[in-house]
C-alpha positions in Angstrom: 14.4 -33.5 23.3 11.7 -35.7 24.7 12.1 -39.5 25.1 8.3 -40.1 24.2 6.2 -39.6 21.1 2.9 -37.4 21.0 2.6 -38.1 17.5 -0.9 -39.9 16.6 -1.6 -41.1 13.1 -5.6 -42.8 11.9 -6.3 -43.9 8.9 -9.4 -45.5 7.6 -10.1 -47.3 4.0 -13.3 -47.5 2.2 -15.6 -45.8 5.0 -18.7 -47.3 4.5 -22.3 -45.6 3.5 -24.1 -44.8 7.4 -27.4 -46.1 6.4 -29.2 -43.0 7.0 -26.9 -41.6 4.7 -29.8 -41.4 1.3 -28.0 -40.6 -2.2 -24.7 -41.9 -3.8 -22.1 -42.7 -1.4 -18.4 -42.2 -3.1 -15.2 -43.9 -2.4 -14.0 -42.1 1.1 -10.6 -43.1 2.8 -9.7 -40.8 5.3 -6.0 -40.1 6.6 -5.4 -37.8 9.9 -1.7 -37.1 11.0 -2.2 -35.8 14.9 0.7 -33.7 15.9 0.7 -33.7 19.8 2.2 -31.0 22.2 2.7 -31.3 25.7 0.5 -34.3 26.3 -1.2 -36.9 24.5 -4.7 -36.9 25.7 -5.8 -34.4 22.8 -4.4 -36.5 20.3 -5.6 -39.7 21.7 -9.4 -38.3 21.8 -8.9 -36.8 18.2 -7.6 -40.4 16.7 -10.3 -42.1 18.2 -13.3 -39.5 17.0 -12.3 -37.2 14.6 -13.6 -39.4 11.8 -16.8 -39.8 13.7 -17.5 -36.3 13.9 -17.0 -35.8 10.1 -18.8 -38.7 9.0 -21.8 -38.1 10.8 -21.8 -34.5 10.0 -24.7 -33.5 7.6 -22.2 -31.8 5.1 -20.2 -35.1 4.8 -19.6 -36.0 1.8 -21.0 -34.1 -0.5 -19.1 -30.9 1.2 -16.1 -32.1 2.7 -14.9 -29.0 3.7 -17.5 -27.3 5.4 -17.9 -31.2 7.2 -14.2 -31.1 8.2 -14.1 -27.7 9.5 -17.7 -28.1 11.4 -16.0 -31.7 12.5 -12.6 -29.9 14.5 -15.2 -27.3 15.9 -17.4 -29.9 17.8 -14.4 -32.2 18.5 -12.3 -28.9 20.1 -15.6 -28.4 22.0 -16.2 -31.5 23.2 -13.0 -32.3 24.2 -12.1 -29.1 26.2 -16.0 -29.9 27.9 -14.6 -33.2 28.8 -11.2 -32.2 29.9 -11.6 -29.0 31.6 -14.0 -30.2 34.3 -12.2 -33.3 35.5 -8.2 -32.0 36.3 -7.2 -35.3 37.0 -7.3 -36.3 33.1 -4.8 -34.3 31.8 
């Protein structure tokens, strides 16, 4: 039993249109629940910019899926470039 909480929750309401975005935007609220283990820095980059990677992905909206799934990739990649070469952020 741990005495701290990874746990990491982002939610965002009526995501606006980016305006390069051309065509019909639809209503978009986005809800993430982060489950952390064994530190919190994962969790904490993934609140912060998951919903950036998956709006500004070229599949978003119109193929949410394929956007999300594209989204975790680059995120997973990014972070682990970011993390894995400085030791003293983990």
């Amino acid at each position: 039993v741990r005495n701290y909480n990874e746990d990491r929750i982002s939610i965002h309401l009526y995501i606006k249109k980016p305006n390069e975005f051309k065509g019909n935007w639809p209503e978009v609220h986005y809800f993430a629940v982060l489950d952390g283990h064994g530190g919190s820095k994962c969790v904490d980059f993934l609140k912060e910019n998951l919903i950036k990677y998956i709006i500004s992905n070229p599949n978003f909206p119109m193929k949410v899926e394929m956007a999300i799934n594209q989204a975790c990739y680059n995120a997973e990649n990014d972070f682990i470039n970011k993390f894995s070469t400085d030791t003293s952020k983990s």
